[in-house]
C-alpha positions as a printed NumPy array, in Angstrom:
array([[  0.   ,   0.   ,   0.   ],
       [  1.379,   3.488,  -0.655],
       [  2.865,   5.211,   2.582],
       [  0.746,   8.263,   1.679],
       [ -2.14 ,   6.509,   2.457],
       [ -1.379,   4.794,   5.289],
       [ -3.045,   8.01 ,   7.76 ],
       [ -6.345,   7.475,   6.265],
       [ -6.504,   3.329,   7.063],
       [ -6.577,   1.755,   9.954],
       [ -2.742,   0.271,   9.075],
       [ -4.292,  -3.237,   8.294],
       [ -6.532,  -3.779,   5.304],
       [ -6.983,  -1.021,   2.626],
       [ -9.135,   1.378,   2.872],
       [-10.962,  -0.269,   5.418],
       [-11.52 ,   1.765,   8.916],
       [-11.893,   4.82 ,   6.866],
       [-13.315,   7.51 ,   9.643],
       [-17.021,   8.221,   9.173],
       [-16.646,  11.751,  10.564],
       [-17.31 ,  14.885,   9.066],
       [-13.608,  16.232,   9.666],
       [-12.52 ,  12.794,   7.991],
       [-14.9  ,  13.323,   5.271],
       [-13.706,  15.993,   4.291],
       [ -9.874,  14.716,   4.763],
       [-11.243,  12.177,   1.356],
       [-10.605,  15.83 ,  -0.434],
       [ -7.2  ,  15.204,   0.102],
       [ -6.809,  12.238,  -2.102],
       [ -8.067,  13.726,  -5.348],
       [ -4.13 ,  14.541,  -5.705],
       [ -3.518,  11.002,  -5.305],
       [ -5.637,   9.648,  -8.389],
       [ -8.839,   8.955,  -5.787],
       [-11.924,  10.458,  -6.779],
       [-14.851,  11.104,  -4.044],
       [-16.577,   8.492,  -6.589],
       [-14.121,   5.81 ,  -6.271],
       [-14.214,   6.075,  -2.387],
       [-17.829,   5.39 ,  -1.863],
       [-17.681,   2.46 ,  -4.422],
       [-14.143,   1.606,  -1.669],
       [-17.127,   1.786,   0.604],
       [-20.131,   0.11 ,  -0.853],
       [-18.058,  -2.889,  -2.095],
       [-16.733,  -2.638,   1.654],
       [-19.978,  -3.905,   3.329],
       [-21.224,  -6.208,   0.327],
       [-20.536, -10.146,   1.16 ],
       [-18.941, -12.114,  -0.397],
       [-21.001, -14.391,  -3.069],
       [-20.344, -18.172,  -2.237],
       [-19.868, -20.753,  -4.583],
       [-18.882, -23.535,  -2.138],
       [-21.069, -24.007,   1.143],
       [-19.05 , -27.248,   2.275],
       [-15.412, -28.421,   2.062],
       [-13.536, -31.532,   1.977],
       [ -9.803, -31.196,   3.34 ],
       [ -7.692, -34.28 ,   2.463],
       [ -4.658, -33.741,   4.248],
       [ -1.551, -36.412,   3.322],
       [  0.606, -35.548,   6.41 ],
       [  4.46 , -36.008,   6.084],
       [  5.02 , -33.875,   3.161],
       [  3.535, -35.739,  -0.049],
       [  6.625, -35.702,  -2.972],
       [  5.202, -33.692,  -5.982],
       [  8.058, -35.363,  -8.475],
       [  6.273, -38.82 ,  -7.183],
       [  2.553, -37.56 ,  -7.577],
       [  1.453, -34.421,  -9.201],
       [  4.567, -32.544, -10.808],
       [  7.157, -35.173, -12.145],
       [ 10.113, -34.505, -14.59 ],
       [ 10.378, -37.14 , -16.935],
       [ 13.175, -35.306, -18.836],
       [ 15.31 , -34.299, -15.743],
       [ 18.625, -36.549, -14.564],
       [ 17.427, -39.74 , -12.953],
       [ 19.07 , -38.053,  -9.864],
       [ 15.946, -35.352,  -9.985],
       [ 13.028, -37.604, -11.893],
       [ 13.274, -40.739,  -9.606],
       [ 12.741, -43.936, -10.709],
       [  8.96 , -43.616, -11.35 ],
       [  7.591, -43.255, -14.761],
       [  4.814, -40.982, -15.872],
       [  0.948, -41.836, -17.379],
       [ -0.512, -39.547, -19.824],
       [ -3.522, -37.127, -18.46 ],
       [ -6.641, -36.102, -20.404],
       [ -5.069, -32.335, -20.777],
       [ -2.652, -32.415, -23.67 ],
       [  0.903, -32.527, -22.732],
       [  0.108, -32.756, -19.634],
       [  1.411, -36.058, -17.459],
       [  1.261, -37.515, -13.763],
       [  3.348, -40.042, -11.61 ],
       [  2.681, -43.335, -12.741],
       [  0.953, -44.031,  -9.416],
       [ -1.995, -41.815, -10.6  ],
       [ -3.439, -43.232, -13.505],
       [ -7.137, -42.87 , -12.484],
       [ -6.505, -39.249, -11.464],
       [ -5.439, -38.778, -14.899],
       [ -8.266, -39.992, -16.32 ],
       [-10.526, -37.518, -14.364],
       [ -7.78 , -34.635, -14.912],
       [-10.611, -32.825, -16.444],
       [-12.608, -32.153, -13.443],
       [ -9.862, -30.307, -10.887],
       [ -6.816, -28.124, -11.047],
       [ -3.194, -29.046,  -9.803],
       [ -1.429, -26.202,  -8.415],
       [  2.394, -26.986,  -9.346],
       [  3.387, -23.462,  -7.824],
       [  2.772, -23.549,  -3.733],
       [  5.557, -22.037,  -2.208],
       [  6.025, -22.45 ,   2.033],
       [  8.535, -21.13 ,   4.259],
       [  9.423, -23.828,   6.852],
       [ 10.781, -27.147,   6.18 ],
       [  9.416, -28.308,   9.96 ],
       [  6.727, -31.079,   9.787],
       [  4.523, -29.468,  12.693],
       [  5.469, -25.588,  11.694],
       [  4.751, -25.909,   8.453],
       [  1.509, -27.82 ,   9.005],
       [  0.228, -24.593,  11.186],
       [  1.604, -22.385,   8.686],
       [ -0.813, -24.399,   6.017],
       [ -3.526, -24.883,   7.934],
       [ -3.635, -21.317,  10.12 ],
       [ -1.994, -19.087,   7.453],
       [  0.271, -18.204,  10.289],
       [  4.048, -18.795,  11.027],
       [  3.957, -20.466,  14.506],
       [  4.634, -17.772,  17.157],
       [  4.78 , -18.398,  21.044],
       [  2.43 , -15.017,  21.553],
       [ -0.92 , -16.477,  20.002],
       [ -2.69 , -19.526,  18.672],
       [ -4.322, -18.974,  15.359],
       [ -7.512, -20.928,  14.692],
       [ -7.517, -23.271,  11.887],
       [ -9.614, -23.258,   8.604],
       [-11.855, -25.343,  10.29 ],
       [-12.635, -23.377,  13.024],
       [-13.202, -20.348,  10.771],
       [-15.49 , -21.439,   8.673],
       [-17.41 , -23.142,  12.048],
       [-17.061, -19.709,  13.624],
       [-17.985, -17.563,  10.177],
       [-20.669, -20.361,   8.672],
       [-21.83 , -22.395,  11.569],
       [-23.367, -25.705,  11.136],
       [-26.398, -27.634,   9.481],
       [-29.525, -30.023,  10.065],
       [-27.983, -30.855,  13.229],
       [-24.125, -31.984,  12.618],
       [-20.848, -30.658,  14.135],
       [-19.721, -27.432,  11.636],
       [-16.18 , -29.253,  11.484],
       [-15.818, -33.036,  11.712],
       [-12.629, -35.245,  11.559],
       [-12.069, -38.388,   9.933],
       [-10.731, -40.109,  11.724],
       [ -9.703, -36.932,  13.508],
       [ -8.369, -33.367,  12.415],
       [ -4.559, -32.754,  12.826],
       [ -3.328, -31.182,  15.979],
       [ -1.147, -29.084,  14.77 ],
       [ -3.452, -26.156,  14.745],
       [ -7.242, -26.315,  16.548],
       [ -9.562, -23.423,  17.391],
       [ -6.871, -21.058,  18.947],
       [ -8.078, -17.667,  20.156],
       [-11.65 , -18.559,  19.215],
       [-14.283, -20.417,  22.037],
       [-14.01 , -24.03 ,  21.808],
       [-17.346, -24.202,  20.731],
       [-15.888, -23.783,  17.041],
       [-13.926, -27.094,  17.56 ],
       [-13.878, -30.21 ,  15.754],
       [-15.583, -33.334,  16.269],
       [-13.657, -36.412,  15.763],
       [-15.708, -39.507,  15.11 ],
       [-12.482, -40.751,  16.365],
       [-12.731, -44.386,  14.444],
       [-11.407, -45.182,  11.431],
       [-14.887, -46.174,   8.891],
       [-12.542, -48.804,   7.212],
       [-13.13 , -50.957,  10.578],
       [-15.71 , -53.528,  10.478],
       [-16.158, -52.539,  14.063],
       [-16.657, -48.586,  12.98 ],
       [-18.983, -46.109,  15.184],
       [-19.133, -43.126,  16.55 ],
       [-19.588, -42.73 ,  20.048],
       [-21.373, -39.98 ,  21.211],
       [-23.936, -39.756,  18.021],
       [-26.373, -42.288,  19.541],
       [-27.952, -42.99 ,  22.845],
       [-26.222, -45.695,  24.824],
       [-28.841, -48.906,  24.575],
       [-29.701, -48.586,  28.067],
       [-30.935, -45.672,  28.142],
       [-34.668, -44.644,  26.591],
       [-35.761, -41.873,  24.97 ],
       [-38.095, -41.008,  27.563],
       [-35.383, -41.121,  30.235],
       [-33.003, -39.074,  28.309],
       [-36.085, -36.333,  27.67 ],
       [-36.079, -36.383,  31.291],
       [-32.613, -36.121,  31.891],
       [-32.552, -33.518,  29.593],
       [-34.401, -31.124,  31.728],
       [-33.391, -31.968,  34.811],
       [-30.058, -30.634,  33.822],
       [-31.549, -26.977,  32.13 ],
       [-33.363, -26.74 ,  35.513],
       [-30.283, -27.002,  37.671],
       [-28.501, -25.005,  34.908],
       [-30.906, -21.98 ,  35.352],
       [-30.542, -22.434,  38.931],
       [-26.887, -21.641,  38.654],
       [-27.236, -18.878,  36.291],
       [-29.249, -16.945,  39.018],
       [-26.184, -17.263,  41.174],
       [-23.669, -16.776,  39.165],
       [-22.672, -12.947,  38.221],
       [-20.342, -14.541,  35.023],
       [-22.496, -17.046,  33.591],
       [-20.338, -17.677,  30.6  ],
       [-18.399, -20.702,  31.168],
       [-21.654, -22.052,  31.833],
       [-23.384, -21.093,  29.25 ],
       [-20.588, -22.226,  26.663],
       [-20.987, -25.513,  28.842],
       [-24.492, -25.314,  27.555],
       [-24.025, -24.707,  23.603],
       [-22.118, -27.82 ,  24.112],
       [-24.922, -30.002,  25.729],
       [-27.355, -28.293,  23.02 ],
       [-25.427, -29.764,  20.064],
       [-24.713, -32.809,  21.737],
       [-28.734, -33.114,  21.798],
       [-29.565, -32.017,  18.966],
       [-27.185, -34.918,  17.255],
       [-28.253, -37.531,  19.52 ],
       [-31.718, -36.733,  18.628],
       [-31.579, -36.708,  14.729],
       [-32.127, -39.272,  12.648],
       [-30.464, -37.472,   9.757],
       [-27.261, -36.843,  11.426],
       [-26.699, -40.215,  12.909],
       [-27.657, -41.792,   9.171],
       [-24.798, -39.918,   8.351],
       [-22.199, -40.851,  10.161],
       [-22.734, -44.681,   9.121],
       [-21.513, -46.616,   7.   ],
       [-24.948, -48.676,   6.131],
       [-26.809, -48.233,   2.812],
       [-23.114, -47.855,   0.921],
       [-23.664, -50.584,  -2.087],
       [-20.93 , -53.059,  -3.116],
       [-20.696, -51.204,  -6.619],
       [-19.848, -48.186,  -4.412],
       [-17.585, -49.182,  -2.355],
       [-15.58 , -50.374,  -5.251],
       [-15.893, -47.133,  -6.739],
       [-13.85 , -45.387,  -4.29 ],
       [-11.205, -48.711,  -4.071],
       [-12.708, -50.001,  -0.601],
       [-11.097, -53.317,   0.223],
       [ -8.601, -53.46 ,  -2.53 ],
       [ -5.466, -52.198,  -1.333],
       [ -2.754, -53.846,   1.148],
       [  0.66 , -52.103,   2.074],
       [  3.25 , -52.436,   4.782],
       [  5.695, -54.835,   6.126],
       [  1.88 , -56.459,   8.006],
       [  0.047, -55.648,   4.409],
       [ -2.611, -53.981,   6.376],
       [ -6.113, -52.711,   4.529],
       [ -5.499, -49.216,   3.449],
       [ -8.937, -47.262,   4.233],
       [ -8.726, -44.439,   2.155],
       [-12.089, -45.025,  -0.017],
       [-14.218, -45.771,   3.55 ],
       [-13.063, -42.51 ,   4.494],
       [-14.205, -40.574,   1.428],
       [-17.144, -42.564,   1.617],
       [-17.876, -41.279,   5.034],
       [-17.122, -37.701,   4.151],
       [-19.276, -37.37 ,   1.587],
       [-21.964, -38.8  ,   3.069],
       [-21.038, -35.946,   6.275],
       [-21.017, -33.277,   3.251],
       [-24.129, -34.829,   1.74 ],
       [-25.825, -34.285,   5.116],
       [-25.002, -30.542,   5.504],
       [-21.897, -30.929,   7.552],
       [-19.818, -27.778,   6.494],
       [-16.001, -28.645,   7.104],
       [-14.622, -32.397,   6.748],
       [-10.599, -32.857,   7.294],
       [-10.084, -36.439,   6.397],
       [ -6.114, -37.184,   6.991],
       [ -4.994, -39.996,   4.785],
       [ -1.503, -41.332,   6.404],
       [ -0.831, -44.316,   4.233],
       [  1.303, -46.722,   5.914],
       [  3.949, -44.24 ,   7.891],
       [  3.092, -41.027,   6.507],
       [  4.562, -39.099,   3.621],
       [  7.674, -38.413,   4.876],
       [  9.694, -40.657,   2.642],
       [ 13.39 , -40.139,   3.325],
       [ 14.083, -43.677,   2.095],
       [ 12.76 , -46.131,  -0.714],
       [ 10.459, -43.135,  -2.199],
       [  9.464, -44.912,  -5.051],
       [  8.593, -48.555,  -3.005],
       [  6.004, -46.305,  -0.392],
       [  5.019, -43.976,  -3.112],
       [  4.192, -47.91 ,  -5.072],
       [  2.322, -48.752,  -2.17 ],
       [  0.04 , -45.998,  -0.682],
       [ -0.306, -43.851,  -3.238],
       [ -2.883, -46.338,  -5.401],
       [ -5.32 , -46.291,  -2.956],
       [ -5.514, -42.55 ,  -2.774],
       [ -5.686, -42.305,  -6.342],
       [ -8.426, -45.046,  -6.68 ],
       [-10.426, -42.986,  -3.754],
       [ -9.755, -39.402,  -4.617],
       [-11.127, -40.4  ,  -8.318],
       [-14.244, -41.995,  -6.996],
       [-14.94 , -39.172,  -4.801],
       [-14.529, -36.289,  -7.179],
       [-16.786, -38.652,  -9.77 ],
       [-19.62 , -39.575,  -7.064],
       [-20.164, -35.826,  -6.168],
       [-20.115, -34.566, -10.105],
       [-22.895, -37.398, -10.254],
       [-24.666, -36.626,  -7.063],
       [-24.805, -32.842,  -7.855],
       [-22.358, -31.994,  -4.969],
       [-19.38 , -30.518,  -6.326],
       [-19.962, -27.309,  -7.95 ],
       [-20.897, -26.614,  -4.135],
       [-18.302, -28.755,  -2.378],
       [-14.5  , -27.515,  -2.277],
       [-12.534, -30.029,  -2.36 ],
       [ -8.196, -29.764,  -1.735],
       [ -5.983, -32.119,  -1.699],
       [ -2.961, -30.235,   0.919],
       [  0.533, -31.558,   2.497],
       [  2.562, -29.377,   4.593],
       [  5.677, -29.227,   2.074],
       [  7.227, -30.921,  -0.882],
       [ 10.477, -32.972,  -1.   ],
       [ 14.15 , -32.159,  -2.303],
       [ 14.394, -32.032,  -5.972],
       [ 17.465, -33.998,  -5.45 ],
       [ 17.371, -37.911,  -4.366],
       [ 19.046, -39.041,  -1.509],
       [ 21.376, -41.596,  -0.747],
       [ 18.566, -43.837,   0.724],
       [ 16.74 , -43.473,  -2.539],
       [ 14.267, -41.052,  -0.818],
       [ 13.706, -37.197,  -1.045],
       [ 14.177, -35.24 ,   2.142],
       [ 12.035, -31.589,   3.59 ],
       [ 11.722, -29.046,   0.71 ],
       [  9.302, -26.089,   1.431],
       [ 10.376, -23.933,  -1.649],
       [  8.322, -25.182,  -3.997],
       [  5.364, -28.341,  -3.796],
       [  1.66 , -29.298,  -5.31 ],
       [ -1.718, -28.855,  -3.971],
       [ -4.433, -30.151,  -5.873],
       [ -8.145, -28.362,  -5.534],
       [-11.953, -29.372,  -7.321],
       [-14.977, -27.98 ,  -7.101],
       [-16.629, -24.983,  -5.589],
       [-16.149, -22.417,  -8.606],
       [-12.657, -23.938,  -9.002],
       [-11.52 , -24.11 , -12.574],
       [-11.78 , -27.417, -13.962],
       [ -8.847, -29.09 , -15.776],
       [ -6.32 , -26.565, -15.279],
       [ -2.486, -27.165, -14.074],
       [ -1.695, -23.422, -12.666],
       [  1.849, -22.383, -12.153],
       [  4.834, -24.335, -12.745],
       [  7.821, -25.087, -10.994],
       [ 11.402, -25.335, -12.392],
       [ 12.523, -27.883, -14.475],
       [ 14.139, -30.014, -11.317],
       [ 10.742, -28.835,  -9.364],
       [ 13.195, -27.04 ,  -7.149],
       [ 11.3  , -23.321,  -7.524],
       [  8.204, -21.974,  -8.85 ],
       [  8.567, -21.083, -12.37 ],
       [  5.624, -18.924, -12.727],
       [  2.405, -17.949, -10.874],
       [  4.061, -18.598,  -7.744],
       [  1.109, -19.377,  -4.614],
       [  2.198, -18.759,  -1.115],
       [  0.131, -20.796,   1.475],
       [ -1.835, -17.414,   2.3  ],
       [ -2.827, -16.77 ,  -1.188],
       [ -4.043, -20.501,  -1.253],
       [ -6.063, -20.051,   1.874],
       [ -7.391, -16.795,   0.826],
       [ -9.017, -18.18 ,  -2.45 ],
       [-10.229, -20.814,  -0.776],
       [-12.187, -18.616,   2.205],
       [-12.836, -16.302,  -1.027],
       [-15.016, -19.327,  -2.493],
       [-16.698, -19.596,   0.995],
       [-17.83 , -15.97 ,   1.099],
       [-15.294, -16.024,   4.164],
       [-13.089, -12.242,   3.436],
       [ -9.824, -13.534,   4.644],
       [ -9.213, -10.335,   5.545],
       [-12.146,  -9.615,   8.065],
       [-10.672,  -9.318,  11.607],
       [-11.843, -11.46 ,  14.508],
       [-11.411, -10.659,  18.32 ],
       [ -8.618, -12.187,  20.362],
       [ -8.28 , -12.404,  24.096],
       [ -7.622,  -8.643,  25.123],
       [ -9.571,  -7.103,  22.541],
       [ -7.047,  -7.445,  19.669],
       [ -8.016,  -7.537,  16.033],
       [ -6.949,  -9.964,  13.958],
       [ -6.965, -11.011,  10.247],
       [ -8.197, -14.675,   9.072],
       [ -5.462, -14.506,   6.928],
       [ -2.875, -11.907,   6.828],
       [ -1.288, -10.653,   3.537],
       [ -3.091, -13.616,   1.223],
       [ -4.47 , -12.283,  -2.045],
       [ -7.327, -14.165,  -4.193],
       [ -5.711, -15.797,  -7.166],
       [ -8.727, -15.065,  -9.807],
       [ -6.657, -17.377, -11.958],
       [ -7.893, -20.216, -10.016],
       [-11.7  , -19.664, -10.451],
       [-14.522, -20.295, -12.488]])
């Protein structure tokens, strides 16, 4: 922003916190000289207090924790040194000239129908740092906990026909949670992995031994010794957060809807092997991989009206693959690409995704360089994010990184201009301030611009 300006702003976001005043009216005379008309401030103004228009009202966050290669999945260089490229080969995508790792050939069929970002560009090579830095739009600082994306868009959006705003499959990462926000905005983990034949959530139903007529009874028992408190208390708002809590707790314990959702039943065998349930061992035990179950049971959350779903896919040992790249990368990265294809194609036929965001995130990429253990070690310069649906262009590869995928080429994407297109899709302005402890302002995302090349 120019310096000149910087009197008439509140030092944070434009224009924005322009004084109402008739003094500091007046002071807008003062800016003709710099190029700004009285006419271009009040449109500053109007386009101030218009929201945002939403094209996505739900989101799916697949999060491959460990730092998911991009030479091994989304960005590979067939024609570097076999020192860079890896020993992976390539499979032709349906966008012309355009190829994936070898490991992705369903993804490639669908390439169509999402964009690959080949142009994210972090700032911490740090497994846990980086993952707050991705998920908050923050770099870690001892001062303050930022709240996640999940936690916005519970806080901004709020929840649906009865389900938790933000739900985790099996459970969110906690490398970033609520932070200065009430933990109201939190996320529920159904805390079970859906791939288990054994799979439930606890806390959705009523325990068997108790009947609806006792819990109605227990139920306001507890509001009457509740408002019994509240006359007694001269700070009633630990207790009445207490109380939002036990309000959505019985609201999904007593809907139908929401508990449907969080099952598995109904799912047909033809859909199950959509999404590559059942088909996938890996590991020295050749354990089930359960990617597809856990698509399954987002979409069904997203289906429902559950706004924010973080599914974490972790493979065998996560992505952090400083030996055998290409043997793990052989292994876990089939499944994924058998699910992720069967997700994006059961919303497209469901009606879901022009409405559902969908991104594919890992904290950071991996050295263009191979190792001496035939893996790739922490490389935050340059990695791939992959994003579909929710007014996101369709078959589009968007910025490019060097030719040993060492540095962004062009259309570089820092982590807060990623977030901030993806609020931006939400109606969410990334730069709207919310309240801290002490009264102190602060931005969803700081710095992050919309990257209109992204969007619909």
């Amino acid at each position: 922003m120019n310096p000149d300006l910087t009197h008439f702003t509140d030092g944070c976001a434009g224009f924005r916190g322009l004084a109402r005043s008739r003094r500091d009216f007046l002071q807008v005379g003062g800016l003709g000289a710099l190029g700004l008309k009285l006419g271009d401030y009040l449109k500053l103004e109007a386009a101030e207090g218009a929201p945002l228009k939403a094209k996505a009202k739900n989101v799916i966050q697949i999060f491959l924790p460990g730092g998911c290669a991009h030479q091994e999945s989304w960005d590979p260089k067939p024609e570097a040194p076999i020192e860079y490229r890896g020993a992976l080969g390539v499979v032709k995508t349906k966008l012309p000239g355009v190829v994936f790792s070898e490991n992705l050939k369903r993804c490639a069929a669908i390439a169509d129908k999402f964009t690959v970002v080949r142009s994210i560009t972090g700032k911490i090579p740090d497994h846990s740092q980086a993952s707050y830095h991705l998920l908050t739009g923050y770099l870690p600082t001892p001062a303050i906990q930022h709240p996640q994306m999940g936690a916005i868009v519970s806080h901004e959006l709020g929840g649906m026909n009865h389900l938790p705003a933000w739900i985790g499959v099996p459970a969110a990462l906690t490398q970033a949670g609520t932070g200065y926000l009430p933990a109201k905005f939190g996320c529920f983990n159904v805390a079970s992995d859906p791939g288990n034949s054994a799979f439930q959530v606890r806390d959705v139903s009523l325990p068997g031994e108790v009947k609806e007529r006792t819990f109605e009874k227990r139920k306001s028992l507890r509001a009457a010794v509740e408002e019994h408190f509240r006359t007694l208390e001269t700070d009633g708002s630990a207790l009445a957060t207490m109380g939002e809590f036990y309000q959505q707790a019985y609201a999904l314990m007593s809907s139908s809807q929401a508990q449907a959702a969080f099952s598995m039943k109904g799912e047909s065998e033809a859909m199950r092997k959509l999404y590559g349930c059942g088909q996938y061992r890996g590991g020295r035990a050749k354990q089930l991989f359960t990617v597809g179950e856990r698509f399954i049971l987002a979409r069904r959350l997203v289906e429902a009206g559950a706004r924010f779903v973080s599914v974490v896919y972790e493979g065998d040992n996560g992505w952090d693959t400083h030996t055998r790249i290409s043997g793990y990368f052989n292994e876990a990265l089939p499944p994924f690409d058998h699910a992720f294809a069967g997700l994006i194609t059961d919303l497209e036929q469901r009606g879901l995704l022009d409405s559902t965001l969908v991104m594919v995130m890992t904290e950071f990429g991996r050295t263009p360089k191979v190792n001496a253990s035939a893996g790739r070690d922490h490389h935050a310069k340059c990695f791939s994010l992959a994003l579909a649906g929710g007014g996101i262009t369709r078959g589009q590869i968007y910025g490019a990184s060097d030719s040993i995928a060492a540095e962004p080429a062009r259309d570089a994407v820092s982590v807060e201009d990623f977030l901030a297109t993806c609020y931006h899709q939400l109606g969410i302005d990334s730069d709207k301030r919310l309240m801290a402890a002490g009264e102190r302002p602060i931005d969803i995302v700081r710095g992050g611009k919309v990257v209109k090349g992204l969007l619909a």
